[in-house]
C-alpha positions as CSV (number, residue, x, y, z in Angstrom):
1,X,170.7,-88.3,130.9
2,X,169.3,-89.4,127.5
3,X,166.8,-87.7,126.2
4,X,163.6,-89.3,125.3
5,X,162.4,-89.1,121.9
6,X,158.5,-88.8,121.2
7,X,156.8,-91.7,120.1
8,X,155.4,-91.3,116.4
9,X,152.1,-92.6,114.8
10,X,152.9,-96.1,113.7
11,X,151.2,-95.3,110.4
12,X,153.8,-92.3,109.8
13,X,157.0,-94.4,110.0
14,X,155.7,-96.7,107.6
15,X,154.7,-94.5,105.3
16,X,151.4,-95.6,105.1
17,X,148.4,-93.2,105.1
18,X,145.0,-93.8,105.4
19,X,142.5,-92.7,103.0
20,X,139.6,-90.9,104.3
21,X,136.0,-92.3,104.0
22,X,134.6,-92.1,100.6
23,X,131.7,-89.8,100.6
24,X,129.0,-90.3,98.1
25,X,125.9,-87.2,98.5
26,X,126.8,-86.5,101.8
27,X,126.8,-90.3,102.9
28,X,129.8,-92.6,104.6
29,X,128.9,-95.8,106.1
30,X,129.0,-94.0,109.7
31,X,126.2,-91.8,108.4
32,X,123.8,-94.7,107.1
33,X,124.6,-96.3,110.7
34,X,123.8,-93.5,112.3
35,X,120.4,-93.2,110.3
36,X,119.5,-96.6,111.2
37,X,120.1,-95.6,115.6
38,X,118.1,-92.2,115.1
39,X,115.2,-94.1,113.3
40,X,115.3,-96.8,116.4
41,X,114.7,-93.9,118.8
42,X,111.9,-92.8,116.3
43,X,113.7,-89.8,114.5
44,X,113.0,-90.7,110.9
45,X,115.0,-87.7,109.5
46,X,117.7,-89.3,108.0
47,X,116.2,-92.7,107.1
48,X,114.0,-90.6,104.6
49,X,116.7,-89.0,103.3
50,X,118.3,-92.2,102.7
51,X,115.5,-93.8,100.9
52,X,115.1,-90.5,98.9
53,X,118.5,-90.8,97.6
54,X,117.4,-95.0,96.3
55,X,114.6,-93.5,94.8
56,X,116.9,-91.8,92.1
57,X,119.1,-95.1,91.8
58,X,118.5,-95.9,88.1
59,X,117.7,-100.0,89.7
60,X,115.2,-99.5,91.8
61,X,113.3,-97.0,89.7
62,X,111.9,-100.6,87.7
63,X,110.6,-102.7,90.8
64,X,109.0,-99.3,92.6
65,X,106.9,-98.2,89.3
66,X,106.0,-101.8,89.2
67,X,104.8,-101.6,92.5
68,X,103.4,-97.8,92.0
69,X,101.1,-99.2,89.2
70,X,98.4,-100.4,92.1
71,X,97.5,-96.7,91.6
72,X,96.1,-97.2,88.1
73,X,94.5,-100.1,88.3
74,X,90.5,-100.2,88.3
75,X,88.6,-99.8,91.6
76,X,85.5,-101.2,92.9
77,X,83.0,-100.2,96.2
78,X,81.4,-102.7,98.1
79,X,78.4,-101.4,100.4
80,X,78.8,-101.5,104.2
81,X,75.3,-102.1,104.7
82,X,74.8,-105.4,105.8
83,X,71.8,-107.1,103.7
84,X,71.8,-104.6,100.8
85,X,73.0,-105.0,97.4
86,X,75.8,-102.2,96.0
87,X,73.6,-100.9,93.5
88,X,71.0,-99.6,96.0
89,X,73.6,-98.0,98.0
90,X,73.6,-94.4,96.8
91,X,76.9,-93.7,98.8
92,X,78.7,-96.5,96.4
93,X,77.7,-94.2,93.6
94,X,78.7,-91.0,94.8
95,X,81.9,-92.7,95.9
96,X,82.4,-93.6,92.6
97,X,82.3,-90.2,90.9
98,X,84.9,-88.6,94.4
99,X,87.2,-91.2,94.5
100,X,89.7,-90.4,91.8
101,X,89.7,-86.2,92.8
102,X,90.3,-87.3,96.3
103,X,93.1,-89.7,95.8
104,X,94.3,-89.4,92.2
105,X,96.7,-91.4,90.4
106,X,99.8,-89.3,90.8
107,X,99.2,-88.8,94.8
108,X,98.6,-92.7,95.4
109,X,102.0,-93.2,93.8
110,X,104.1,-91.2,95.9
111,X,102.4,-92.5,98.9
112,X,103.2,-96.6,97.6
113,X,106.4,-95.2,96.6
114,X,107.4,-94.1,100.5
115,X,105.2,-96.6,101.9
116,X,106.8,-99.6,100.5
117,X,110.5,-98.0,101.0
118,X,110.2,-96.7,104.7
119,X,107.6,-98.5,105.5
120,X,105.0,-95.5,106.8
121,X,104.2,-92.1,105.1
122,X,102.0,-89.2,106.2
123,X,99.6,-87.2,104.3
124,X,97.8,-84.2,105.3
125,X,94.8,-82.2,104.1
126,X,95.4,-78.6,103.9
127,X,91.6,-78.1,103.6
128,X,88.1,-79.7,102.8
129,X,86.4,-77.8,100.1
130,X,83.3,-78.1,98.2
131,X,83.5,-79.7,94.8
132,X,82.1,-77.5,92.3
133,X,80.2,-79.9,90.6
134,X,78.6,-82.2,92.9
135,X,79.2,-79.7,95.9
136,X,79.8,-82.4,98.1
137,X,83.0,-81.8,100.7
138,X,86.5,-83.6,99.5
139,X,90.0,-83.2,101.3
140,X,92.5,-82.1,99.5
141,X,95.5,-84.0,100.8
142,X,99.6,-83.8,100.0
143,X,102.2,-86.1,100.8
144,X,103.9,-84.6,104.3
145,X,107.7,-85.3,103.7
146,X,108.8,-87.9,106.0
147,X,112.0,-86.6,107.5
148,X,109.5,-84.3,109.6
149,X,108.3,-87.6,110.9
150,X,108.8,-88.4,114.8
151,X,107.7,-91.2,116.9
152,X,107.4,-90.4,120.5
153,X,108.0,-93.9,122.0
154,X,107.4,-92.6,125.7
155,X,104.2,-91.3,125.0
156,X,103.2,-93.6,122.1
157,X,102.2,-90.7,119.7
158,X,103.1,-89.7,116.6
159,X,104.7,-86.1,115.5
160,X,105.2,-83.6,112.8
161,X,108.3,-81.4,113.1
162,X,107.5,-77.6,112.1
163,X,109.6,-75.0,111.5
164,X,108.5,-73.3,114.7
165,X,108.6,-76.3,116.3
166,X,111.6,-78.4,115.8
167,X,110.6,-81.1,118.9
168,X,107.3,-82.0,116.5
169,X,103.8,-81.2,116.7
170,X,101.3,-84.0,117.6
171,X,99.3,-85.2,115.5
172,X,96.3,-88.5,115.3
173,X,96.2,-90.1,111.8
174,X,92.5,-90.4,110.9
175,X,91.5,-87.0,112.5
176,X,90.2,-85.9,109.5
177,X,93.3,-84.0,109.0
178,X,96.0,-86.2,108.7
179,X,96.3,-89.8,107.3
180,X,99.3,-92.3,107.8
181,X,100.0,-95.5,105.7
182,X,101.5,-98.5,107.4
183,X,101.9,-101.6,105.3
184,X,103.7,-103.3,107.2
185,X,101.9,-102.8,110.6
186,X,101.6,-100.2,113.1
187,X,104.1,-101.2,115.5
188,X,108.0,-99.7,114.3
189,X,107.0,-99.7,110.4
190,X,110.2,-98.3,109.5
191,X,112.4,-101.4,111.2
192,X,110.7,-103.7,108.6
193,X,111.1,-101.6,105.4
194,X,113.9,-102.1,103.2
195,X,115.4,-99.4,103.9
196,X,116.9,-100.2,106.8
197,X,118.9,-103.6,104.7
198,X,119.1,-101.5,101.6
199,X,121.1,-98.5,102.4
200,X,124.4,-99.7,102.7
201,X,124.1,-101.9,99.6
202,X,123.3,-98.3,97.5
203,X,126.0,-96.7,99.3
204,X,128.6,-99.6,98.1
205,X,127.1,-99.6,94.6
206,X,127.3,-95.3,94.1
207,X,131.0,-96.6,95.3
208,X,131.9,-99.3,93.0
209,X,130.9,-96.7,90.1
210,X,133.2,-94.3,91.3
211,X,135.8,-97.1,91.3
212,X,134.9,-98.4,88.0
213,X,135.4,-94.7,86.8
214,X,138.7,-94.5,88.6
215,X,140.3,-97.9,86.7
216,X,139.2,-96.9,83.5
217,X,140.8,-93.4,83.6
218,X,143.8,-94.8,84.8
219,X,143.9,-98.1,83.4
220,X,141.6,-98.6,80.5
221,X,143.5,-96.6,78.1
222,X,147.3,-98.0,77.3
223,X,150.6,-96.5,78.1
224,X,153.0,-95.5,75.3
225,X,156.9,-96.7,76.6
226,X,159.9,-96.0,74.2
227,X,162.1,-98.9,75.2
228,X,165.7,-100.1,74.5
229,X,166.0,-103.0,72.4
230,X,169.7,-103.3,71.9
231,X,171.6,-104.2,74.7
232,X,174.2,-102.3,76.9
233,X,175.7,-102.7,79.9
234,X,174.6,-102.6,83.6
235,X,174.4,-98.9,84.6
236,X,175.1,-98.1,80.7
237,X,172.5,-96.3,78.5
238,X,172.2,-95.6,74.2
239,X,171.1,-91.8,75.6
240,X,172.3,-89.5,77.8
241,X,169.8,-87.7,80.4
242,X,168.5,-85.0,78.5
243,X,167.9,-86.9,75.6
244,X,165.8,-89.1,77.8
245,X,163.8,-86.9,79.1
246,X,163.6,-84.9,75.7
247,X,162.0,-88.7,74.2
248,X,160.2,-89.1,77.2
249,X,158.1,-85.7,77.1
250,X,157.6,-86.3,73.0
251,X,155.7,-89.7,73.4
252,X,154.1,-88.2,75.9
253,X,152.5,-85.7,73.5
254,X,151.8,-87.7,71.3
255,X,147.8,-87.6,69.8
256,X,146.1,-90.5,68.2
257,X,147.4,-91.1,64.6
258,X,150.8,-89.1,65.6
259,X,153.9,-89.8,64.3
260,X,157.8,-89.6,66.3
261,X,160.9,-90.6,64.9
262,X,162.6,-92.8,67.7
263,X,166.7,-93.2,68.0
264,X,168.6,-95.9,67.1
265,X,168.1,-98.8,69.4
266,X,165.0,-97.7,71.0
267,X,161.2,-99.2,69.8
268,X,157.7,-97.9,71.2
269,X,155.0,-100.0,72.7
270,X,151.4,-100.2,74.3
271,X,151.6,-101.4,77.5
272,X,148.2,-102.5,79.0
273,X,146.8,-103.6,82.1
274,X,146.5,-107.1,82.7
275,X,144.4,-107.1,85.7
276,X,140.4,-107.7,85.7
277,X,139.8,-106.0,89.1
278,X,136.8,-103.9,87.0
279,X,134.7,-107.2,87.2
280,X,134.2,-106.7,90.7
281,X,132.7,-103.4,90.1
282,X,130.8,-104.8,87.2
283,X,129.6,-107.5,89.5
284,X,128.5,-105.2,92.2
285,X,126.8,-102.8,89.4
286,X,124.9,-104.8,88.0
287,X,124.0,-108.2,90.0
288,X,124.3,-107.6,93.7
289,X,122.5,-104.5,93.9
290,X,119.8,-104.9,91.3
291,X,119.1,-108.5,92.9
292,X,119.0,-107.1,96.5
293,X,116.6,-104.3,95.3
294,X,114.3,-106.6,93.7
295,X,114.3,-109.1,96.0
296,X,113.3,-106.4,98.9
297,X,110.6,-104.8,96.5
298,X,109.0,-106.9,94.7
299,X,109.9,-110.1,96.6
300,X,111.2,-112.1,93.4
301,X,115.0,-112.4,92.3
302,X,114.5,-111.4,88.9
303,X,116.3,-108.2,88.8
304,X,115.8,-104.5,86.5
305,X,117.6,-106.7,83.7
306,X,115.0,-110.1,82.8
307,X,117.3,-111.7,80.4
308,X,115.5,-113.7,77.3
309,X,114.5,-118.1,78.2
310,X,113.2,-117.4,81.2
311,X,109.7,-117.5,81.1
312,X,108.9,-119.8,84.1
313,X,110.6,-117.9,86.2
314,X,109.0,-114.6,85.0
315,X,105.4,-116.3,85.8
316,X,106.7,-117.4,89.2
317,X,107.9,-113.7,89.7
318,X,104.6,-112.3,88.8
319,X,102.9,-114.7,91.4
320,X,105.3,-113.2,94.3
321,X,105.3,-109.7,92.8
322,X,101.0,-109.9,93.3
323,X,101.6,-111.0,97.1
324,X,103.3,-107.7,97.8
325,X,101.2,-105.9,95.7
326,X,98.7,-107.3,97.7
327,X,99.8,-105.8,101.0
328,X,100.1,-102.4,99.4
329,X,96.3,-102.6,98.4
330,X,94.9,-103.8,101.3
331,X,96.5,-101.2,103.3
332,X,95.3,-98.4,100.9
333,X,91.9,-99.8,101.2
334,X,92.1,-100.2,105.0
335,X,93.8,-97.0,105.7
336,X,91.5,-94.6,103.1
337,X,88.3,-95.6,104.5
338,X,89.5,-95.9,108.4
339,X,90.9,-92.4,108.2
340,X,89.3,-90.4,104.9
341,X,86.0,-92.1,103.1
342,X,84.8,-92.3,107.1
343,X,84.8,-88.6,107.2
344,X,83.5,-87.8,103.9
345,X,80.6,-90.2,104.5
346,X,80.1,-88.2,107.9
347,X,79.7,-84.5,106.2
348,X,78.3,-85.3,103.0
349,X,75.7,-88.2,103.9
350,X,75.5,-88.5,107.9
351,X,76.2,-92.0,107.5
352,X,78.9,-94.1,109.1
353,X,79.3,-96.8,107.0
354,X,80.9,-95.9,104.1
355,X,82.2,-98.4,100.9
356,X,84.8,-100.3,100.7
357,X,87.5,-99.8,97.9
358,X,88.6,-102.3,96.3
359,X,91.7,-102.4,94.1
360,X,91.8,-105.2,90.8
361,X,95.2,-106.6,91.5
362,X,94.2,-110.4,90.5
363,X,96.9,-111.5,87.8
364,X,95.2,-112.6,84.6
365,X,94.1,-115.8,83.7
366,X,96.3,-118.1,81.6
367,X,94.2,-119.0,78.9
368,X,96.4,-121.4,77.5
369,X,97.3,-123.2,80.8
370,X,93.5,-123.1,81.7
371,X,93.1,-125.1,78.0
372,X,95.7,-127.8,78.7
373,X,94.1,-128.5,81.8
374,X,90.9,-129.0,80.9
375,X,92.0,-131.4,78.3
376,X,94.1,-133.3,80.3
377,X,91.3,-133.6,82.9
378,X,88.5,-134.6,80.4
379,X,90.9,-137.6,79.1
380,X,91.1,-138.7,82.2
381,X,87.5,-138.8,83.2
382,X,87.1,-140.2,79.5
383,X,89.6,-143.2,80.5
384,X,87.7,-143.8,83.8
385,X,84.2,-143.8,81.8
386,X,85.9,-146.8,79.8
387,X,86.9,-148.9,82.4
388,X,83.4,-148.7,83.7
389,X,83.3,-146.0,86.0
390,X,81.0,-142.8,86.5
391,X,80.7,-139.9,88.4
392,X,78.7,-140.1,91.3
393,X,75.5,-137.9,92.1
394,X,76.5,-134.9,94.1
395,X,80.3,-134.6,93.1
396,X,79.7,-132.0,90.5
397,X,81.3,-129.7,92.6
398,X,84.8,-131.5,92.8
399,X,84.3,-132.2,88.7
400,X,84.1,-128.3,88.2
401,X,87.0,-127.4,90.6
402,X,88.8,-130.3,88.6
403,X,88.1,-128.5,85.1
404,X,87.7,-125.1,86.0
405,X,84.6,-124.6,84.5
406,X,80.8,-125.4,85.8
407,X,79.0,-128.9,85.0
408,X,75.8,-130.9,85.1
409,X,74.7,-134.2,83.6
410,X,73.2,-133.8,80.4
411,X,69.8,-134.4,79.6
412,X,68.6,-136.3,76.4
413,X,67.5,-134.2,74.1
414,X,63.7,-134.3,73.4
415,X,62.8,-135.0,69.5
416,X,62.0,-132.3,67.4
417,X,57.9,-131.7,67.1
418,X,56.7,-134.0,64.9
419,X,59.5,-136.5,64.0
420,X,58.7,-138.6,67.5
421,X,59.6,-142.0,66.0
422,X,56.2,-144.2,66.1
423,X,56.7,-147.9,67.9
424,X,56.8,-150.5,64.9
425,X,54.0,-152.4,66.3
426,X,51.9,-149.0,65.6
427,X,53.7,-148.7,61.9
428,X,52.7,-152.3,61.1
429,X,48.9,-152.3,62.5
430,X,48.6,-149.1,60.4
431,X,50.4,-151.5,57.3
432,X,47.9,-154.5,57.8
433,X,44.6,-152.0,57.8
434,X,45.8,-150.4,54.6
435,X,46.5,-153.8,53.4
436,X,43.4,-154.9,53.9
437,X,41.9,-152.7,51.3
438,X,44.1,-153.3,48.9
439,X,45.7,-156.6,46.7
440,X,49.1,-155.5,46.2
441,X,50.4,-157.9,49.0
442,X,54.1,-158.3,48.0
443,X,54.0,-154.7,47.7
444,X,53.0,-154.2,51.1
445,X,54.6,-156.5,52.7
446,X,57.8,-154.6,51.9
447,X,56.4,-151.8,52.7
448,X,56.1,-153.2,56.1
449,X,59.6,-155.1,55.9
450,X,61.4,-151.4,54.8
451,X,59.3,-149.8,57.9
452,X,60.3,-152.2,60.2
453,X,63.8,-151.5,59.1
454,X,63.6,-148.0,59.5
455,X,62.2,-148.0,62.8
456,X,64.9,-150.3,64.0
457,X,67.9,-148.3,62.9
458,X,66.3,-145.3,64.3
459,X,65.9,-146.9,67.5
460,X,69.4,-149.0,67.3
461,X,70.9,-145.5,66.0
462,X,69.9,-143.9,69.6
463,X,70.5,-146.5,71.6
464,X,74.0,-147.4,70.5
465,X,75.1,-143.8,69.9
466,X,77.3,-143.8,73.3
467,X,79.1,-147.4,72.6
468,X,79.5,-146.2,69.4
469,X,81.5,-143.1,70.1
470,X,83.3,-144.9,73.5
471,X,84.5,-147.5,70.9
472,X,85.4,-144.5,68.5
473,X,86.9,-142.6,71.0
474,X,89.4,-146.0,72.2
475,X,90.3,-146.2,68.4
476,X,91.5,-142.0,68.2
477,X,93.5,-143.0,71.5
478,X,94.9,-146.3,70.7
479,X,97.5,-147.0,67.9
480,X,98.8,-150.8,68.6
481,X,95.4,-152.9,68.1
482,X,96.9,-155.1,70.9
483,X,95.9,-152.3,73.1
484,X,92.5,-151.2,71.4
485,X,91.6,-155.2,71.6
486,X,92.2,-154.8,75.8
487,X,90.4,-152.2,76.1
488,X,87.3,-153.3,74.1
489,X,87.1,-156.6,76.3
490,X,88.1,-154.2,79.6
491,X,84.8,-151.8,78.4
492,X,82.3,-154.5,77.3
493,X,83.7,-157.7,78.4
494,X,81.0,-158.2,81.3
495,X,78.1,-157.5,79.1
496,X,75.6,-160.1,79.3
497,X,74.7,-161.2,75.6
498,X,71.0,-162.3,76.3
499,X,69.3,-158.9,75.8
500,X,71.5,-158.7,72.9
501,X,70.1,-162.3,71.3
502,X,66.4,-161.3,72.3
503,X,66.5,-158.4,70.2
504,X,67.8,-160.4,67.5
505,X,65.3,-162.9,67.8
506,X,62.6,-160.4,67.9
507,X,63.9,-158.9,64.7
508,X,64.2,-162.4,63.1
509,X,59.9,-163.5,64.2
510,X,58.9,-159.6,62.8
511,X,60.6,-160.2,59.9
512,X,59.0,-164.0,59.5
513,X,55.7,-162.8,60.4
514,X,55.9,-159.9,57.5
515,X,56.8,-162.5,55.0
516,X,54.1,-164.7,55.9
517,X,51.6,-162.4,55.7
518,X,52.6,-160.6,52.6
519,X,52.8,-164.2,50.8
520,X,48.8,-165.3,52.0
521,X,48.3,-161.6,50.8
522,X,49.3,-162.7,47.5
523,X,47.5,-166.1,47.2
């Protein structure tokens, strides 16, 4: 009877072995899996040690302290009290003056940090104490480190884990005691973090370093061959096998700017690698992962490394980067007075309403983009104004959303105290009393001619003023005067000509009348 043989490992007759999982810190792609299960059954142990390890990645250190800034920025309070103005709330004030040694800048910055990463973050207060100036009561709270964090789905409550209780202990955020930051709702924070996306993307870039490491150590830097240049025969060699192996260990010795003496028939060369497998490492390095950090932190695809031309898209990014800065400030604001300023309005001023905060996150104001607007708007209103059109009474508001800044029609300006231009029929009754006392008729009568003038170009000067700079205005716009010639008979081409002529022939009986009389004058 034969004898069976035992079946061996396919894997073994090939020759083929399998490489064991790259480990990077402790993590394998099993690990980060198994992370993402224990967080789902609310154990957050590992997924905070996950995002700890992103928060040294040298690419995500630029988004997060962009977001982390919301901790410096300038805070207001706004009064609870409902028909009261802030400054005669004395609890806005005191808030004032607490605010900063309650939450200051460096523990607001750990909290966005874990906040925006893992998506909830406890803090606890060891202890309220007196201030020593104001002697008012103020918690003195640290960051709890989230791998302690359980929820307890059954029950719907959330735990600490001690070290004399491993299961966790209880706790209710806004007990005065503890607080916990959610900004992106209540309900399973930590499934809508980026975290749970980013993980395996910094466990395949810490890889691809390695890799890139590994080719350049064994590829970068060129081989020295000693090769045979003459030819021989098949099977046939200028050397026997010691003297190969004697050459062979002496280029291998050889140090940068070294010298070897070669025998006949044999010449020394470089050989390099010809393949570009590095790029992928390159690639992964410094595109994919950079991009996929940004885009999960900040919410733009600009990535740690903004190259020069693109300043649209940097705007664009700053408008995006403000939305999620957005939901990081409202949550601080919503989540210290719920669960803190609540508390410290409580024991300090019996009161229940305490301020809001309010964090100065608007983007700046482009100055130069506000400019070019307004320009562009007041042409246009310009052009309407000489086609014969006007705003109407009660639009003002739609004018200043138009221009971006507040408007009302102008009034005429009064004249200045005593320079109130007289009528001329008043100049020339005062002209014809003088003249009565006197004999110097042609004298007077130009008086009363020059007068008369005056008065009328004062008058005309005022009255035509606005033609006078519409018609200016269609000449500074206009360069062909085939076009300035339309829009002169498009602005005045209905204008009825009869007051036009009367004032004319007014002009032309004053001026008759003034001659006449300074002539009988004369005689």
């Amino acid at each position: 009877m034969a004898s069976r043989r035992k079946k061996t490992d396919a894997s073994t007759d090939s020759g083929h072995i399998e490489q064991p999982p790259r480990v990077i810190a402790g993590w394998t792609v099993q690990r980060i899996e198994l992370a993402k299960r224990m967080a789902n059954s609310g154990d957050l142990s590992l997924a905070a040690d996950l995002w700890e390890m992103v928060l040294g990645d040298e690419r995500a250190l630029g988004p997060l302290q962009a977001l982390a800034g919301i901790a410096g920025v300038p805070i207001t309070f706004e009064t609870s009290l409902p028909g009261i103005d802030f400054a005669d709330d004395p609890l806005v004030a005191a808030l004032g003056r607490d605010f900063w040694s309650i939450f200051p800048e460096e523990l607001q910055g750990e909290i966005i940090r874990w906040a925006i990463g893992l998506g909830v973050v406890p803090v606890h207060a060891a202890a309220w104490e007196a201030d020593s100036e104001t002697g008012r009561l103020l918690p003195r709270y640290d960051v709890w480190h989230p791998r302690a964090l359980r929820f307890d789905g059954e029950k719907s409550v959330w735990k600490i884990r001690t070290r004399s209780n491993s299961d966790g202990v209880e706790f209710t955020p806004g007990d005065s005691e503890w607080l916990l930051f959610t900004p992106y709702g209540a309900k399973r924070p930590w499934t809508k973090a980026p975290w749970y996306g980013l993980g395996l993307l910094w466990y395949a870039a810490q890889c691809a370093k390695l890799g890139w490491f590994d080719w350049n150590d064994s590829h970068a830097a060129p081989t020295r061959v000693a090769s045979n240049t003459t030819k021989v025969g098949e099977g046939e060699s200028l050397l026997d096998d010691a003297s190969r192996q004697e050459l062979t260990e002496k280029v291998a010795s050889l140090v940068r700017g070294g010298h070897i003496t070669l025998p006949e028939g044999y010449d020394l060369k470089l050989l390099e690698s010809a393949s570009k497998n590095w790029e992928s490492f390159v690639k992964l390095c410094d595109e994919v992962w950079p991009k996929a950090v940004a885009v999960a932190i900040t919410g733009n695809n600009l990535t740690t490394q903004i190259e020069g031309g693109s300043f649209a898209a940097s705007k664009s990014a700053e408008n995006v980067s403000y939305d999620r800065k957005r939901t990081i400030a409202r949550c601080l604001e919503t989540t210290e007075r719920r669960e803190c300023l609540t508390w410290w309005a409580e024991f300090n001023f019996a009161s229940t309403a305490p301020p809001w905060p309010k964090y100065q996150i608007e983007p700046q104001r482009d100055l130069t983009a506000a400019a070019s607007r307004f320009q562009s708007s007041a042409n246009g209103l310009a052009t309407l104004r000489n086609a014969g059109y006007e705003i109407e009474d009660g639009e003002e508001d739609k004018l200043e959303e138009l221009l971006g800044i507040r408007v009302r029609r102008a009034a005429a300006p009064p004249p200045p105290p005593g320079s109130a231009p007289r009528p001329p029929a008043a100049r020339a009754q005062e002209l014809a009393t003088v003249a009565s006392a006197t004999v110097d008729g042609l004298a007077l009568g130009q008086e009363f001619t020059d007068a008369l003038v005056s008065e009328g170009v004062t008058a005309a000067s005022a009255a035509l003023a606005p033609d006078l700079r519409a018609i200016k205005r269609i000449i500074d716009e206009e360069q062909d005067p085939r076009r300035i010639r339309e829009r002169l008979i498009a602005a005045y081409g209905e204008m009825a000509p009869a007051p036009f002529m009367a004032i004319l022939e007014r002009a032309e009986v004053l001026a008759a009348m003034a001659g006449r009389w300074s002539a009988a004058a004369e005689v």
